[in-house]
N, C-alpha and C positions, 0 to 999 in steps of 0.2 A: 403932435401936430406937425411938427418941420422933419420928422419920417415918413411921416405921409404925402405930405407934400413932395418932397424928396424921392418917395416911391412914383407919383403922379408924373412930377418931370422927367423922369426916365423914361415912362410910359411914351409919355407925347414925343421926345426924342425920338424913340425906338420908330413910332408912326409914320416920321417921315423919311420917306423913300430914300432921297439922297444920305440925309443922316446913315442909314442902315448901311448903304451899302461903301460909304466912307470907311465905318467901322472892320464891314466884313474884308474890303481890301485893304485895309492894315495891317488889318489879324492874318489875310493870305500872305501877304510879305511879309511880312514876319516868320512867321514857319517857314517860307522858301526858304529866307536868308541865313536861319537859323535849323533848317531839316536837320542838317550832319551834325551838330551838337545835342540836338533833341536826343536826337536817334541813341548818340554812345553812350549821356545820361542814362535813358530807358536801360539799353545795356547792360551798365553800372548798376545799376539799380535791381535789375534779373538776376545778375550774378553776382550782388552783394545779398541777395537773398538767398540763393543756391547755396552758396558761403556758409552762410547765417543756419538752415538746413542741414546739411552738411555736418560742419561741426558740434552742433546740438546732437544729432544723431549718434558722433564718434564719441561726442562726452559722455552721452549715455550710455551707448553701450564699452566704454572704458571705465564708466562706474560699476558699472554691472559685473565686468571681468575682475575690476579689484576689488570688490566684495566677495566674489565667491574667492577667489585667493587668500583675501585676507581668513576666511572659514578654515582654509585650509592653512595655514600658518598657525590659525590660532590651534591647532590639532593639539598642541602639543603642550597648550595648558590641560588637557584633560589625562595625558600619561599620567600616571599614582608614582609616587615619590614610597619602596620599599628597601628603609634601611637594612643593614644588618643580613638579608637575604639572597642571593644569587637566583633569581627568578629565571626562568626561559619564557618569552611569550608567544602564544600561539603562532603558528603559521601565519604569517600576513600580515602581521602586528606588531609593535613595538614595543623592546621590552620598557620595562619600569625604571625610572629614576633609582639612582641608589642615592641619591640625596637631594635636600631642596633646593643646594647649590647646583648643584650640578643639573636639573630642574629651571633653575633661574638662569642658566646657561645656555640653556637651549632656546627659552623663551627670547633672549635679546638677540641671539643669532638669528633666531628662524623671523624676528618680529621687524630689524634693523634691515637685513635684507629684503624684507618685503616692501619695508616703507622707501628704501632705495631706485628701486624697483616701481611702485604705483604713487612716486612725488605728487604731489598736490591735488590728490585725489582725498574725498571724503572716509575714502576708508582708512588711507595711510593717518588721517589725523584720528581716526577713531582708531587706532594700534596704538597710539602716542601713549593712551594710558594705562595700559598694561606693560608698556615695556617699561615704562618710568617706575610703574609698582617692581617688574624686575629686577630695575638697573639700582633701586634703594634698596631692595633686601641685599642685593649683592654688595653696598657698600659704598658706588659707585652714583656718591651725591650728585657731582657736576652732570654725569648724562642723565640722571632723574630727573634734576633741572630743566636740563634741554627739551626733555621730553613731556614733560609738563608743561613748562611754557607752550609748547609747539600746541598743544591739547587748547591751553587755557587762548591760544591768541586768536586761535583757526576753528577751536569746534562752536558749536551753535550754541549762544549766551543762555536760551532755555533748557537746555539739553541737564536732566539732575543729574548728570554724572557732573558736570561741569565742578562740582564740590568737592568732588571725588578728587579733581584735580586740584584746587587749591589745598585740598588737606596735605595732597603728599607732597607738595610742594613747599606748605610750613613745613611737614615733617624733616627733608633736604636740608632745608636753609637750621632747623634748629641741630640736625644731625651736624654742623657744620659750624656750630656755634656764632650763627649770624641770626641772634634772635630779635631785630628791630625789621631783618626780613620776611623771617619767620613769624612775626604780630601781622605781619600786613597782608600774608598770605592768607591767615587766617580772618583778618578782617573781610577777605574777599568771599569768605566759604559763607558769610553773614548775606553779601551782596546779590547770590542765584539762589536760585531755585534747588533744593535738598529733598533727596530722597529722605521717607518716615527714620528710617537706620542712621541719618547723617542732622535729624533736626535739632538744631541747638549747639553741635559739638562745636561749630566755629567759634562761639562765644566759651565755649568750655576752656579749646587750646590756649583762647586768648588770656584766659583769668594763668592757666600753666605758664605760659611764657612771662606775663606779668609777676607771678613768683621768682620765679625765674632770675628776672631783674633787679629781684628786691624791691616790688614797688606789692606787698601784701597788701595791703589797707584798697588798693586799688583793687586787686584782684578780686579782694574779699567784698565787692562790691556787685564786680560782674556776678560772683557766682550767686551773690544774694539776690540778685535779678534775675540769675537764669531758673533758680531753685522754684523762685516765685513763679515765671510765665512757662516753665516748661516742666511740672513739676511730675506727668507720666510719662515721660521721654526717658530714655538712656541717659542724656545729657543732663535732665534735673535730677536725675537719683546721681551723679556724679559729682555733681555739684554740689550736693549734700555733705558727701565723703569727705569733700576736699575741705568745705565747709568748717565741717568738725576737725580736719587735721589743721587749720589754721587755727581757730578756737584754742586747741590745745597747747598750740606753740603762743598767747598770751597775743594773739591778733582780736580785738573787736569783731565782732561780727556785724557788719549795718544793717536797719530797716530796707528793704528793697524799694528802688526807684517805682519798678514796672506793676503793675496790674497786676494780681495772681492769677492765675491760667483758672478758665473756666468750669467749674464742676460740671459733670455729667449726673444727669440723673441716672437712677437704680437701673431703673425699669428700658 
């Protein structure tokens, strides 16, 4: 009722003549006095949009260009690694690896300059984890580090590679005998999204590093959870293994916390 009401008095306002045109010459002064500010705002406003335009357009197509770059860097994961051999390659081509170091060599060269080259772009962080898989087979734990963090802080939280990267980043930190860094990496590989190849292993590393520490009776816990909820996985036939080699060293084995993973029918 006191909207409507509310609506009506403005009505009858509006009705009378003098009222209106009080309004309408205030509203004219107003804009005289205020044209030149109007006006530069609007402006502002055009060409914070042009702006806005503008560099949407450049980011695209600077994504665009570091994408196909990045294709082209990545080339050189597909050379063949042929020991032992002295190959020649065809015309136009490049010959073969004579080793997987030498292989791994290439990759952080050709992959480090790239990301140098296209900083903060989505592609440089999508390089991040190939080169960090390079820079650990090479030895070279602290830039695996780097390079995984870079992956793990910038690339997209649904992305299942994302696991990809906390795996090799426990692997770093255990390669480095920092194994309370290496649990936590691992705890994170639990926290995304896993490709079918990666389901369960987080929980797997964890039960390893937990040996690790001499905390068995713990470990021998996870694995009797993961044997239960992941039990056609990679991960629960490993957990089996490991299972039985605790067993054998005079560790308990416990009843599993979790649910046993559910059977499929035949058919």
């Amino acid at each position: 009722m006191a909207e409507k009401s509310e609506k009506k008095m403005t009505k009858q306002e509006l009705r009378a003549p003098d009222a209106f045109q009080l309004y309408g010459a205030e509203a004219s002064d107003w804009l005289m006095k205020r044209r030149q500010i109007i006006g530069t705002a609007v402006a502002v406003l055009l060409i914070g949009g042009l702006i806005a335009a503008i560099v949407n357009y450049f980011s695209t197509r600077s994504e665009m260009q570091a994408s196909k770059a990045l294709g082209q860097s990545l080339a050189v994961l597909e050379r063949p690694v042929v020991e032992g051999l002295d190959l020649q390659a065809p015309a136009g081509e490049e010959p073969p690896f004579k080793s997987q170091q030498e292989k791994d060599q290439a990759i952080v060269k050709s992959l480090s300059d790239f990301r140098a080259q296209h900083k903060g772009s989505d592609a440089a962080v999508t390089a991040a984890l190939p080169l960090g898989k390079a820079e650990y087979r090479l030895g070279n734990h602290d830039g695996a580090l780097a390079a995984f963090g870079d992956f793990i802080k910038d690339g997209p939280k649904n992305d299942p590679l994302m696991a990809a990267a906390y795996e090799g980043q426990g692997y770093a930190y255990e390669a480095k005998g920092q194994l309370d860094q290496a649990l936590e990496a691992f705890k994170g590989m639990t926290k995304v999204d896993s490709a079918d190849y990666l389901q369960g292993m987080g929980l797997y590393h964890q039960a390893r590093i937990l040996v690790q520490q001499g905390k068995k009776d713990e470990a021998a816990q996870v694995l009797a959870d993961l044997k239960s909820s992941q039990t056609n996985t990679a991960a629960g036939r490993l957990a089996t293994e490991r299972l039985a080699v605790l067993a054998a060293q005079g560790v308990k084995v416990p009843e599993p916390k979790t649910p046993p993973a559910a059977k499929q029918d035949a058919g």
